[in-house]
Backbone as a printed PyTorch tensor [residue, N CA C, xyz], in Angstrom:
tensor([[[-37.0400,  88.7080,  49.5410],
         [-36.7460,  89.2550,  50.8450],
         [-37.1060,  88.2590,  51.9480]],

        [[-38.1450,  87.3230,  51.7520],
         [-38.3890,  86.5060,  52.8080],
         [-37.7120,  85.7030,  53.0420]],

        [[-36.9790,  84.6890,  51.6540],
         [-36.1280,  83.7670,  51.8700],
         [-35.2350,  84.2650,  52.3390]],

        [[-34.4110,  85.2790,  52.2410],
         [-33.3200,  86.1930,  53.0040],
         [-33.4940,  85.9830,  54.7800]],

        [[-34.7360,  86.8080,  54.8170],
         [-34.9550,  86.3490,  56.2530],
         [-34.7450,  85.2510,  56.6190]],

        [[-35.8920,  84.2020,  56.2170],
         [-35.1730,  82.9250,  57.1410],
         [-33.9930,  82.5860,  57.2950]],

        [[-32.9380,  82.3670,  55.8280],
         [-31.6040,  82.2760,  56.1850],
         [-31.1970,  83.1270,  56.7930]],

        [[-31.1460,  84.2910,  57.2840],
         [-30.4450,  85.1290,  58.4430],
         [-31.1990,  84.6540,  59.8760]],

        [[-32.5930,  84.3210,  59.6100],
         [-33.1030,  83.5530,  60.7450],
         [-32.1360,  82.1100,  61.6980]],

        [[-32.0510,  81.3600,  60.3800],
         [-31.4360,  80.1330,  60.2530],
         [-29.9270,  80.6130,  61.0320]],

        [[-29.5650,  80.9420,  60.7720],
         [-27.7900,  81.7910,  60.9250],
         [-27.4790,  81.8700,  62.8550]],

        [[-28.5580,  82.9020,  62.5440],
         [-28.6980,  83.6970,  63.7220],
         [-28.7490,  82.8000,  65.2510]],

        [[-30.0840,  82.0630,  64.8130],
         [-30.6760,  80.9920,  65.8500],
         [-30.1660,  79.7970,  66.1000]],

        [[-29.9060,  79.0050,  64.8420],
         [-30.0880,  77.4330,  65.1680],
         [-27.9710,  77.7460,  64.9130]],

        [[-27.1500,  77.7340,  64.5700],
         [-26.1820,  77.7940,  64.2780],
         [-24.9190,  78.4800,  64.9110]],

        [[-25.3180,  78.9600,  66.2100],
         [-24.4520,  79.7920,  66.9180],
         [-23.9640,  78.9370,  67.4830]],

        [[-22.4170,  79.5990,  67.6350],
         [-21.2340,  78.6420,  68.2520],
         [-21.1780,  77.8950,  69.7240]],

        [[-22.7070,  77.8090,  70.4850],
         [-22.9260,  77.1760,  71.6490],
         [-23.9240,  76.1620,  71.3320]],

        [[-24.6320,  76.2750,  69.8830],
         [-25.1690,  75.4350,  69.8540],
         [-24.1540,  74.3580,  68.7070]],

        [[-23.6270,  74.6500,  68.1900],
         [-22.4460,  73.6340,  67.4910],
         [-21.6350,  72.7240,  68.3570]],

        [[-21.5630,  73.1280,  69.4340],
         [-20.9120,  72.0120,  70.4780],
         [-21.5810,  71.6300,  71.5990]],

        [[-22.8570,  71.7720,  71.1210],
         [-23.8450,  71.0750,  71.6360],
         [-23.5630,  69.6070,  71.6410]],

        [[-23.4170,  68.8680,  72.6030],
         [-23.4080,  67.5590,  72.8670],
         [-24.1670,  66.9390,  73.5950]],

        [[-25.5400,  67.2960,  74.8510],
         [-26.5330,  66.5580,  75.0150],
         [-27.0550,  67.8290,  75.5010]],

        [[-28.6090,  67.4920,  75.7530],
         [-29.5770,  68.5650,  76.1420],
         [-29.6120,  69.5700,  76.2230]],

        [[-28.7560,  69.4200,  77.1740],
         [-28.2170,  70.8140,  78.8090],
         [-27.7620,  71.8910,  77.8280]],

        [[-26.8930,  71.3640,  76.6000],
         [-25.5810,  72.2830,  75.9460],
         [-26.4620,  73.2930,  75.1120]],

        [[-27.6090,  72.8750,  74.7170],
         [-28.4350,  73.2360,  73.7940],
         [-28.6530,  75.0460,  74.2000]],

        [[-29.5840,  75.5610,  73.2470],
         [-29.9520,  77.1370,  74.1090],
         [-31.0100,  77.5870,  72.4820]],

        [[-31.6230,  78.2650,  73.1830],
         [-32.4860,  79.6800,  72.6530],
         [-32.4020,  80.8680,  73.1470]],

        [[-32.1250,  81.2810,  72.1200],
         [-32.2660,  82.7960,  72.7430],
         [-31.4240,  82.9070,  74.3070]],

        [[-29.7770,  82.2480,  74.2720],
         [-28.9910,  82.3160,  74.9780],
         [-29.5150,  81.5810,  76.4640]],

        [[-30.7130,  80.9290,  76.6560],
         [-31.7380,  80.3280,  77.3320],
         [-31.5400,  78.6850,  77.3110]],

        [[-30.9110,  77.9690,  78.2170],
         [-30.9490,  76.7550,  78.3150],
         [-31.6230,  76.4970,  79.4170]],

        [[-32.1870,  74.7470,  79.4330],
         [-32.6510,  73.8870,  80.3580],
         [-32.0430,  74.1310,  81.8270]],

        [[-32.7400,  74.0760,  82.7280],
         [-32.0130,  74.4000,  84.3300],
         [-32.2850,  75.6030,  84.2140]],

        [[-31.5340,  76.7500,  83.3900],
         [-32.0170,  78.4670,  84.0220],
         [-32.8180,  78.7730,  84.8170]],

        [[-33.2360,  80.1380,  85.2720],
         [-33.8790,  80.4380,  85.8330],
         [-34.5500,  81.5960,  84.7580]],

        [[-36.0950,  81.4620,  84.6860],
         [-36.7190,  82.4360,  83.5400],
         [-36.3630,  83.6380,  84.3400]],

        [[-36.4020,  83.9490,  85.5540],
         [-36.3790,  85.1250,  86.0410],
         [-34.9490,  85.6900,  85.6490]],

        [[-34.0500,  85.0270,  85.3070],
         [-32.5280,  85.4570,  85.0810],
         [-32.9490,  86.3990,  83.2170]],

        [[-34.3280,  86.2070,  82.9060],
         [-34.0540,  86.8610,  81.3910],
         [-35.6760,  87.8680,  81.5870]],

        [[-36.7980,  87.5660,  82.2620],
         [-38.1060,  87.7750,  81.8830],
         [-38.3970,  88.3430,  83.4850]],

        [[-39.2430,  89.2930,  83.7920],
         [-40.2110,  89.7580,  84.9120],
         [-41.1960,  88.4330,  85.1480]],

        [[-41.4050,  88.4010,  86.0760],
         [-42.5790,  87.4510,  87.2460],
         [-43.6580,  88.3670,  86.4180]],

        [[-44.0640,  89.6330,  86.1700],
         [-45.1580,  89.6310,  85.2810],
         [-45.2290,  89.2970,  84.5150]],

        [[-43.9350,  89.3000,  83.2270],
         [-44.1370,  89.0380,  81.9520],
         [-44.3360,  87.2070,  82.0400]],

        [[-43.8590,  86.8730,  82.8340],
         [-44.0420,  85.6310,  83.4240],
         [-45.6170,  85.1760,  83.4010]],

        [[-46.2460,  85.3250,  84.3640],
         [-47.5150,  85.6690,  85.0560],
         [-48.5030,  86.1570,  83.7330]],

        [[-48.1420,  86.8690,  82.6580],
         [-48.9780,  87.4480,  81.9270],
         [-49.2660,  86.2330,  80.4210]],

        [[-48.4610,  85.4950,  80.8010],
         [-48.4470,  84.5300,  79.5990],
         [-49.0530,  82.9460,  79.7640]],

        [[-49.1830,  83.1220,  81.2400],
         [-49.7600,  81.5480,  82.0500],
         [-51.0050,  81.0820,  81.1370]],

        [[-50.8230,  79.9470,  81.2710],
         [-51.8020,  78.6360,  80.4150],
         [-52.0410,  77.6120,  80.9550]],

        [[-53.4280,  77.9150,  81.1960],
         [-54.3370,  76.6840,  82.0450],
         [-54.6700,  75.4140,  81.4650]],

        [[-53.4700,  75.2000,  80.9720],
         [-53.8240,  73.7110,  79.3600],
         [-54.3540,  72.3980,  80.5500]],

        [[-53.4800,  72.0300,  81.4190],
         [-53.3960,  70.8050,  82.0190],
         [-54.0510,  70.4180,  83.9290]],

        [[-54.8990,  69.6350,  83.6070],
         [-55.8120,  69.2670,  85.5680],
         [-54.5820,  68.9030,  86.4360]],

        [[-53.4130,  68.0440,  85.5740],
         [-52.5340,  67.7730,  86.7620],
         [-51.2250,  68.9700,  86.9820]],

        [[-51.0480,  69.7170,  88.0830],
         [-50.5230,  70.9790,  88.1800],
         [-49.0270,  70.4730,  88.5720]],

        [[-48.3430,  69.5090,  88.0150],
         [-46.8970,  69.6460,  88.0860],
         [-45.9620,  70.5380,  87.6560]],

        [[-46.4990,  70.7310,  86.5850],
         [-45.7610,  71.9230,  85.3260],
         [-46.4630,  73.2130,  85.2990]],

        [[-46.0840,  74.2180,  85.0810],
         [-47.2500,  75.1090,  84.2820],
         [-46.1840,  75.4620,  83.3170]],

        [[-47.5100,  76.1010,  82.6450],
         [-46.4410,  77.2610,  81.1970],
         [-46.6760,  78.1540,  81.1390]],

        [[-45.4920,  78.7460,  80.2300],
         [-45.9420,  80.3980,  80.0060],
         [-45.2280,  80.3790,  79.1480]],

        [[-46.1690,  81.2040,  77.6440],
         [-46.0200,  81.4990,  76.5890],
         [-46.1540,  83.6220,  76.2110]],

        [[-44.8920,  84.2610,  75.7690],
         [-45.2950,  85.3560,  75.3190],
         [-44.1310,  86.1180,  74.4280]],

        [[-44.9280,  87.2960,  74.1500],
         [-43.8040,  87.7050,  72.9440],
         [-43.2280,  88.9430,  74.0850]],

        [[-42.0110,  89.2850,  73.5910],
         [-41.1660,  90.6400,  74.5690],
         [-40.1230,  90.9440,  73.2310]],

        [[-39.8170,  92.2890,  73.5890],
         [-39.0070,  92.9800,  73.0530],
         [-37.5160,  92.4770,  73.0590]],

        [[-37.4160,  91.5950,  73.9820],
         [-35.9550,  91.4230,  74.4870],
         [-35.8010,  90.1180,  73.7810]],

        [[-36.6650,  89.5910,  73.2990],
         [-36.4560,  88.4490,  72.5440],
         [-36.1260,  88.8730,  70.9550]],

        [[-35.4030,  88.2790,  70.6920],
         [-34.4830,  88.9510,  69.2340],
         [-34.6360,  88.3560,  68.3400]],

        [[-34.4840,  86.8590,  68.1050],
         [-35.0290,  85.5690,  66.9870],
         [-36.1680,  85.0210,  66.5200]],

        [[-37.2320,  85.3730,  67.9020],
         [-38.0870,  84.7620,  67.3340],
         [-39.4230,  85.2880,  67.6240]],

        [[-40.6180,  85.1650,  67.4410],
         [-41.7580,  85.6690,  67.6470],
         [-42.2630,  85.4460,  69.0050]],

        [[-41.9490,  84.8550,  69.9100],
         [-42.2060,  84.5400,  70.7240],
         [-42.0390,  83.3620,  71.1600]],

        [[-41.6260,  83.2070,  72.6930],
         [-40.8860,  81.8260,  73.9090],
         [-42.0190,  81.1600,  74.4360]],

        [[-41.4020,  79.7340,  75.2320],
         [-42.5300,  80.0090,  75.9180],
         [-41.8340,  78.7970,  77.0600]],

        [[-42.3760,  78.7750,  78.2170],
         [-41.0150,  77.4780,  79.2380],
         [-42.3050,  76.9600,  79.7420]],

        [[-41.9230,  75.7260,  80.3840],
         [-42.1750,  74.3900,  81.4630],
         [-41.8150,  74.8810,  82.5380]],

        [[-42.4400,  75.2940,  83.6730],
         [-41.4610,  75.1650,  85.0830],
         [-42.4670,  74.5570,  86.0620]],

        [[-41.9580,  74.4610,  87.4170],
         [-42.7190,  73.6890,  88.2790],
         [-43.3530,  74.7790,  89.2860]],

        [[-45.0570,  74.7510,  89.4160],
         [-45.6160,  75.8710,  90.3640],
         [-45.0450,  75.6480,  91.7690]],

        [[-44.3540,  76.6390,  92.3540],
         [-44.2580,  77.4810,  93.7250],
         [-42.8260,  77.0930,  93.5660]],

        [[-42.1360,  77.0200,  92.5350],
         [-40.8160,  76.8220,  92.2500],
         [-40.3760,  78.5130,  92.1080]],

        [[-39.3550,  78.9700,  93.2720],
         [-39.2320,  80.6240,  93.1960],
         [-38.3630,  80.7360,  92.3920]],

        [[-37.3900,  79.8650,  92.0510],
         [-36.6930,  79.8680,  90.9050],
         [-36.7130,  80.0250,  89.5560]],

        [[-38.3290,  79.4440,  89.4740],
         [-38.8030,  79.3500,  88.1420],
         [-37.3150,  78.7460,  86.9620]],

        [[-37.1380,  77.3970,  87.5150],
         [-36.2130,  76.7560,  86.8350],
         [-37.0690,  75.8100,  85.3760]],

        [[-36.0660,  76.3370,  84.3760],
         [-36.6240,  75.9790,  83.2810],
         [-36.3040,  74.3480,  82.6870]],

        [[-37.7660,  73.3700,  82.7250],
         [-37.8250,  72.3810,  82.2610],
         [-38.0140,  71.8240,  81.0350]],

        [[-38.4250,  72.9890,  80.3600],
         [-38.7840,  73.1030,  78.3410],
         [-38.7410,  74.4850,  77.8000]],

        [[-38.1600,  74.4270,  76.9450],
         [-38.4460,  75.9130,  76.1410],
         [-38.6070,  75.9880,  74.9210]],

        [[-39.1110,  76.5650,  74.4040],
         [-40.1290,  76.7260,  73.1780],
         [-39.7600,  78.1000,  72.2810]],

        [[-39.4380,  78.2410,  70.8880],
         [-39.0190,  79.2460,  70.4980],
         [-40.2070,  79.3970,  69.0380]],

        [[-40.9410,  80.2350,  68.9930],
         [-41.6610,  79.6580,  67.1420],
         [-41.9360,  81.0680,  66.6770]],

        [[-41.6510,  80.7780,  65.4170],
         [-41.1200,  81.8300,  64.6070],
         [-42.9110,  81.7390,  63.0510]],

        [[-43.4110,  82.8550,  63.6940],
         [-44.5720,  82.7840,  62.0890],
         [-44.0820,  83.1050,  61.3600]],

        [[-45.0670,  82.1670,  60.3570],
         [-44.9870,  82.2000,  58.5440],
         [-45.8310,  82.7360,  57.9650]],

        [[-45.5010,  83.7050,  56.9140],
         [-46.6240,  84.5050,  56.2420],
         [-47.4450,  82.9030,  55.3770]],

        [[-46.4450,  82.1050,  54.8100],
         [-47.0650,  80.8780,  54.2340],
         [-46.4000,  79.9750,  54.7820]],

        [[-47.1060,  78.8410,  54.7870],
         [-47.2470,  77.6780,  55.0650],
         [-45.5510,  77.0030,  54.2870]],

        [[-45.6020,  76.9500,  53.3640],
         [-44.6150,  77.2360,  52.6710],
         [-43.0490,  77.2620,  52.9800]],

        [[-43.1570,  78.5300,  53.3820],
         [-41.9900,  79.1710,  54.1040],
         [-41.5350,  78.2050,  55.6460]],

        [[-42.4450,  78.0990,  56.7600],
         [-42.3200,  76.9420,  57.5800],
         [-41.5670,  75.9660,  57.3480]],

        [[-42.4070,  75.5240,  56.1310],
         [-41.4920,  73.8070,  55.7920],
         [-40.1430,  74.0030,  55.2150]],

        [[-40.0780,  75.2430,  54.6940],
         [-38.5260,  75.7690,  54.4530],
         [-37.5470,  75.6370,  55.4020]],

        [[-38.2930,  76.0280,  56.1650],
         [-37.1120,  76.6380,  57.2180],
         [-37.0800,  75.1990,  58.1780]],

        [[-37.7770,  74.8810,  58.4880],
         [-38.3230,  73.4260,  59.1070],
         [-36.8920,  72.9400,  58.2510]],

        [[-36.9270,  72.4110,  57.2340],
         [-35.8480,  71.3890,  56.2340],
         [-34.2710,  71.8840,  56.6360]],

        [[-34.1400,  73.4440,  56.5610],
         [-32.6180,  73.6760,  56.8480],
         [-32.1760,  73.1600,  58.1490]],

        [[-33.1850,  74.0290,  59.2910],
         [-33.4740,  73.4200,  60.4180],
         [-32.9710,  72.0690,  60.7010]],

        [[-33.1340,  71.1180,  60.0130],
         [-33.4230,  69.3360,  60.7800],
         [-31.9920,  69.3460,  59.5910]],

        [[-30.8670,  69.7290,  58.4050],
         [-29.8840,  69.6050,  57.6470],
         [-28.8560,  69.7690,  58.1540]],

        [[-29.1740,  71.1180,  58.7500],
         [-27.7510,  71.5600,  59.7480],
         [-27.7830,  70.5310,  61.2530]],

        [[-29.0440,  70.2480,  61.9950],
         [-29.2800,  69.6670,  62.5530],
         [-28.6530,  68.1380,  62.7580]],

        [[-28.8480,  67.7970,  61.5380],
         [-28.5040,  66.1870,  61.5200],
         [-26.7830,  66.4020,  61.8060]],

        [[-26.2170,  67.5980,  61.2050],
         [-24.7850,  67.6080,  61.1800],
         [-24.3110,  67.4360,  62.2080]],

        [[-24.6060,  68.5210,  63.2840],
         [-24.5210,  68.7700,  64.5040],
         [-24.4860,  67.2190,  65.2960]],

        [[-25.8850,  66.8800,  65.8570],
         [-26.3800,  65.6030,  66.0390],
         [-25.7100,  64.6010,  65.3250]],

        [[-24.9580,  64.1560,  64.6290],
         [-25.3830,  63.0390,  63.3940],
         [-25.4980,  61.5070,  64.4350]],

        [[-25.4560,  61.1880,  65.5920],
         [-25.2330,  60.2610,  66.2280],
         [-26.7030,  59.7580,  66.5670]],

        [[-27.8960,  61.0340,  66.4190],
         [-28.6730,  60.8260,  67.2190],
         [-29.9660,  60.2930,  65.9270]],

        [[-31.1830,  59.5430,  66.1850],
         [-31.7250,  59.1010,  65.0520],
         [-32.9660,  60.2140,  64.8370]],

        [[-32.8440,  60.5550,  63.6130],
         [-34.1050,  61.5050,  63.4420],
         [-35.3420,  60.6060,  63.5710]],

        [[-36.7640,  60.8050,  64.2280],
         [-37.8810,  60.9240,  64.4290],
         [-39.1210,  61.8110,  63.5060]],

        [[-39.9910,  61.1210,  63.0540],
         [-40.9490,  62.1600,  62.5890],
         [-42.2720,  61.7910,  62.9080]],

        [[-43.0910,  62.8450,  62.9520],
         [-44.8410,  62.8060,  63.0490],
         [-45.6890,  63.5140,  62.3120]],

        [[-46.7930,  63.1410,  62.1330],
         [-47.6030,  63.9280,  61.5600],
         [-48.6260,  63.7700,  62.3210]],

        [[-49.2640,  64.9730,  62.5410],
         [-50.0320,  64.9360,  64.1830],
         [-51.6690,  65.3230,  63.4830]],

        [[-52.9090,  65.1340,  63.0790],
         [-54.0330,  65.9600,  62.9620],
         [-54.5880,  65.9060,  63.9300]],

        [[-54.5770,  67.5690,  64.3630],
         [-55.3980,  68.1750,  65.1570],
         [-57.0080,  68.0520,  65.3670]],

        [[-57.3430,  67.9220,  66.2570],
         [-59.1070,  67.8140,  66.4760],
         [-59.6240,  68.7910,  65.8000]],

        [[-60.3570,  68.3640,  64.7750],
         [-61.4140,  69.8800,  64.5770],
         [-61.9230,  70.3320,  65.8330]],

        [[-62.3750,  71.3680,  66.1960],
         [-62.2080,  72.3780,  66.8390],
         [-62.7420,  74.0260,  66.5640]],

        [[-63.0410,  74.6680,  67.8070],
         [-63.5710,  76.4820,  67.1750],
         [-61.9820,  76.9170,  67.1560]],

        [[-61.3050,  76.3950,  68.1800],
         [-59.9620,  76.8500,  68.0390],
         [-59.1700,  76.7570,  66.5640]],

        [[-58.8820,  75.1740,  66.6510],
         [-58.3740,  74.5580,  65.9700],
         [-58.5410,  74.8710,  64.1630]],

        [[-59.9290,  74.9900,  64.3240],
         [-60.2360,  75.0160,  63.1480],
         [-60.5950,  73.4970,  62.1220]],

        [[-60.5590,  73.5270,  61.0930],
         [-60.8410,  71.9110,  60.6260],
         [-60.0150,  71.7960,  59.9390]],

        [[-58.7580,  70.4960,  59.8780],
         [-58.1510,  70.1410,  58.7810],
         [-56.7900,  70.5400,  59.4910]],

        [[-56.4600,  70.8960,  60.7610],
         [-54.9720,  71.8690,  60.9890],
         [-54.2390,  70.6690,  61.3170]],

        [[-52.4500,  70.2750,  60.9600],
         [-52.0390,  69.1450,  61.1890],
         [-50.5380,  69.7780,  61.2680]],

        [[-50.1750,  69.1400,  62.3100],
         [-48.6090,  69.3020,  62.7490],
         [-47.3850,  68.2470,  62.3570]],

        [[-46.5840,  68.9400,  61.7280],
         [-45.3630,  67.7250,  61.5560],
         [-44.3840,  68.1460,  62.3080]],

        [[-43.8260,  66.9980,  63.1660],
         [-42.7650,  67.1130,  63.5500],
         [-41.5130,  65.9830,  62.9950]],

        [[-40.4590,  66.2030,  63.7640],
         [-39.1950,  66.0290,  63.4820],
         [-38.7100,  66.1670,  65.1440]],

        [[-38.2310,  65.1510,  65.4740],
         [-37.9510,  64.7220,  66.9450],
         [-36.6650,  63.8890,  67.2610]],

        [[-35.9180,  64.5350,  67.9420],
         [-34.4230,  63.6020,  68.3530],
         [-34.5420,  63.3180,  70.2620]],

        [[-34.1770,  62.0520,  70.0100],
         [-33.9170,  61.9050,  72.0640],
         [-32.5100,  61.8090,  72.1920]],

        [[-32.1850,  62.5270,  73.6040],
         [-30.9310,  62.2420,  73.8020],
         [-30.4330,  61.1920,  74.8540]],

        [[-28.9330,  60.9360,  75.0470],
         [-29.1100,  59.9410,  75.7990],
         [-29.8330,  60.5020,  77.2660]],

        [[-29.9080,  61.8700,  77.6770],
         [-30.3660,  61.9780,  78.8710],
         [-31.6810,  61.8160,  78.7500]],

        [[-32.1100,  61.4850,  77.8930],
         [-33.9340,  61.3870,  77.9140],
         [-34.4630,  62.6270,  77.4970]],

        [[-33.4790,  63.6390,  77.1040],
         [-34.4480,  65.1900,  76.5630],
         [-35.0270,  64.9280,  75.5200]],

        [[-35.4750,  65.7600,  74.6140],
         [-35.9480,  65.7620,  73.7000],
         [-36.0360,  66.8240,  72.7800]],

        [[-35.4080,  66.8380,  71.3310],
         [-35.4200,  68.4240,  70.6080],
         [-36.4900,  68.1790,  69.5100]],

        [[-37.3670,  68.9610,  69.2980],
         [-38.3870,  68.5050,  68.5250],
         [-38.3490,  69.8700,  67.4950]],

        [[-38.4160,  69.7330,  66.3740],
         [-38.6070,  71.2580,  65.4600],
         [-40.3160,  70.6890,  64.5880]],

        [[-41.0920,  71.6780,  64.8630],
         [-42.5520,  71.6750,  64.6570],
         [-42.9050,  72.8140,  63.6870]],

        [[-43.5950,  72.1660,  62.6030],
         [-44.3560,  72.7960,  61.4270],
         [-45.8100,  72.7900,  61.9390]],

        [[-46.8090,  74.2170,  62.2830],
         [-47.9410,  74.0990,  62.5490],
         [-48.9120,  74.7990,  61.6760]],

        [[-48.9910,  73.6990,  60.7730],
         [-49.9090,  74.1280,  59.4710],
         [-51.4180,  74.1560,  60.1220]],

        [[-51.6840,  75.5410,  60.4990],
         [-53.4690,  75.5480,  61.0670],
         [-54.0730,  76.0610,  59.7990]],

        [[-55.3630,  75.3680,  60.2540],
         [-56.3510,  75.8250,  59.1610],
         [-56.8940,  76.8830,  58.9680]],

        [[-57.2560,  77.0940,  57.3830],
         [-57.5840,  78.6990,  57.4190],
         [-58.9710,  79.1570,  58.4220]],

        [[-59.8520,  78.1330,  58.8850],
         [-61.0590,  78.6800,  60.0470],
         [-60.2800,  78.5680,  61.3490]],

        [[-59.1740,  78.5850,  61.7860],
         [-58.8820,  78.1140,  62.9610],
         [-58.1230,  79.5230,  63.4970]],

        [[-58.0030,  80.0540,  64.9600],
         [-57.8060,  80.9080,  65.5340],
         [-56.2510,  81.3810,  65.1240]],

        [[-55.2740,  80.2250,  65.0380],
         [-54.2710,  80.3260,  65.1910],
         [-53.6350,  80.6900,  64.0450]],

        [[-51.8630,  80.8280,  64.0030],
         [-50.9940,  81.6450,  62.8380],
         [-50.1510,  80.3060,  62.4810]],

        [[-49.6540,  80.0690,  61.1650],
         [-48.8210,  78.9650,  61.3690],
         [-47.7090,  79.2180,  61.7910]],

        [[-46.5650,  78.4870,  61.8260],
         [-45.3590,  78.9750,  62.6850],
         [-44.5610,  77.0310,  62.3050]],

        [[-43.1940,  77.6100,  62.5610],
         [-42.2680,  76.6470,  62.9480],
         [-41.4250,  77.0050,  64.8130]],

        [[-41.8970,  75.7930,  64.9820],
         [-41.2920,  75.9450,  66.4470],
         [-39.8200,  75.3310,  66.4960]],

        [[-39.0680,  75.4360,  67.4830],
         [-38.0840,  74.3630,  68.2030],
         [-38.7830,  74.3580,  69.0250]],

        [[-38.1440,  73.2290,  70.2900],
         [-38.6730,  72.6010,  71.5330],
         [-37.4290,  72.0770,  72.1050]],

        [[-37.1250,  72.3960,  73.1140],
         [-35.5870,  71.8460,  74.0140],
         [-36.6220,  70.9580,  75.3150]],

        [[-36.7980,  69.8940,  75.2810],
         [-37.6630,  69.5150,  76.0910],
         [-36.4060,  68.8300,  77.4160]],

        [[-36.7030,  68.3380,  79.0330],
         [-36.0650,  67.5620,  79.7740],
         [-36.7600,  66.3690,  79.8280]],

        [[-35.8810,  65.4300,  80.1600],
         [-36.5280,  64.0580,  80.2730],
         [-37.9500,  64.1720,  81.3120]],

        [[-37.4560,  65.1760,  82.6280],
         [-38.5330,  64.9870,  83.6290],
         [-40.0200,  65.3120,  82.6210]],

        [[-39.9560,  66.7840,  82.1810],
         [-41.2480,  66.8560,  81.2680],
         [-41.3860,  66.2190,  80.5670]],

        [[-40.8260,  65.6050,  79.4710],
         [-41.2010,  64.0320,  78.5100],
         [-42.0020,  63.1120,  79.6100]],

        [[-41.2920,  62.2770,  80.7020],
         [-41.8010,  61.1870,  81.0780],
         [-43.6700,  61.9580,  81.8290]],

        [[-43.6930,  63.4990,  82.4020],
         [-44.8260,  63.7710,  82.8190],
         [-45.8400,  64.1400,  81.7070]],

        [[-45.5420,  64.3290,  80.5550],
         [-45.9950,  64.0820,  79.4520],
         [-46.6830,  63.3300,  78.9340]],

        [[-45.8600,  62.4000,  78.9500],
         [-46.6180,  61.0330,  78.4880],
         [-47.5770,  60.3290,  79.4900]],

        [[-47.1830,  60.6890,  80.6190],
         [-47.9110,  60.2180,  82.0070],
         [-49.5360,  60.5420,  81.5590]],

        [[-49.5980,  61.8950,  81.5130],
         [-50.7320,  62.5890,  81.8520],
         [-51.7450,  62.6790,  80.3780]],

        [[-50.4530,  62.1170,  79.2230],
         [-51.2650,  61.7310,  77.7930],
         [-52.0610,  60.3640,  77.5930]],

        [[-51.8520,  59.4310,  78.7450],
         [-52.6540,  58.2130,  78.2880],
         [-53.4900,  57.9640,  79.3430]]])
């Protein structure tokens, strides 16, 4: 029954006929949700507001991560936008889907980046393997792989396996990531 799921997961999400003629960034979507939108065009300023994350000192971006009913694919979203922006125009979006196992992730992770390459085939696949800081959060031993494409506009689609450790707060999960060039380059800014 689980493998069922993901492939209807797989179907549902990564394979719909707007993302097949996907040709750079912009074309891309989650949960009918592309780059530029406005979150307020899908989500409440509370549900908004209720998901905020104080991750970063330099306040160009903020985020907001949460789960809603109205979201249909995946376990929960989460966007990039810029504070006192009334638009709340979306600069990243984030879709991740938990795994009862670890397992299952890298499953779905593999169809994920297969159909992917099809779509893409122009663009060069990327990979990482990220270990996380031990941590009370984190836990000890938790390590992320990704799988990362740039486009020519400078976006970035990243699909993420987050194998956390069994002491660590968190659930594992496979993400996507529709990133814009502007958040990549403030990214990296504020990473070194």
């Amino acid at each position: 029954m689980k493998k069922l799921s993901l492939y209807i997961f797989l179907v549902l999400i990564f394979f719909n006929s707007n993302n097949l003629k996907a040709n750079d960034i912009g074309d891309y979507e989650i949960e009918g949700i592309r780059l530029g939108d406005s979150i307020l065009s899908f989500f409440s300023i509370e549900k908004i507001n209720s998901g905020l994350k104080d991750w970063y000192s330099d306040k160009t971006f903020s985020y907001t991560e949460f789960s809603d009913t109205k979201i249909k694919d995946y376990d929960k979203l989460g966007f990039f936008f810029k504070p006192g922006d009334n638009e709340y125009k979306i600069y990243s979006i984030m879709g991740a889907k938990f795994c009862d196992d670890i397992q299952d992730c890298f499953k779905l992770q593999k169809e994920i980046e297969k159909n992917f390459k099809v779509d893409f085939k122009y663009l060069k696949k990327n990979t990482d393997k990220i270990k996380i800081p031990d941590g009370v959060n984190s836990g000890t031993g938790s390590i992320h792989y990704q799988s990362f494409w740039i486009f020519k506009d400078g976006g970035e689609v990243f699909i993420e396996v987050r194998d956390w450790a069994d002491d660590s707060r968190f659930s594992d999960n496979v993400s996507i990531n529709i990133d814009s060039k502007e958040l990549n380059v403030w990214l990296r800014k504020i990473s070194n």
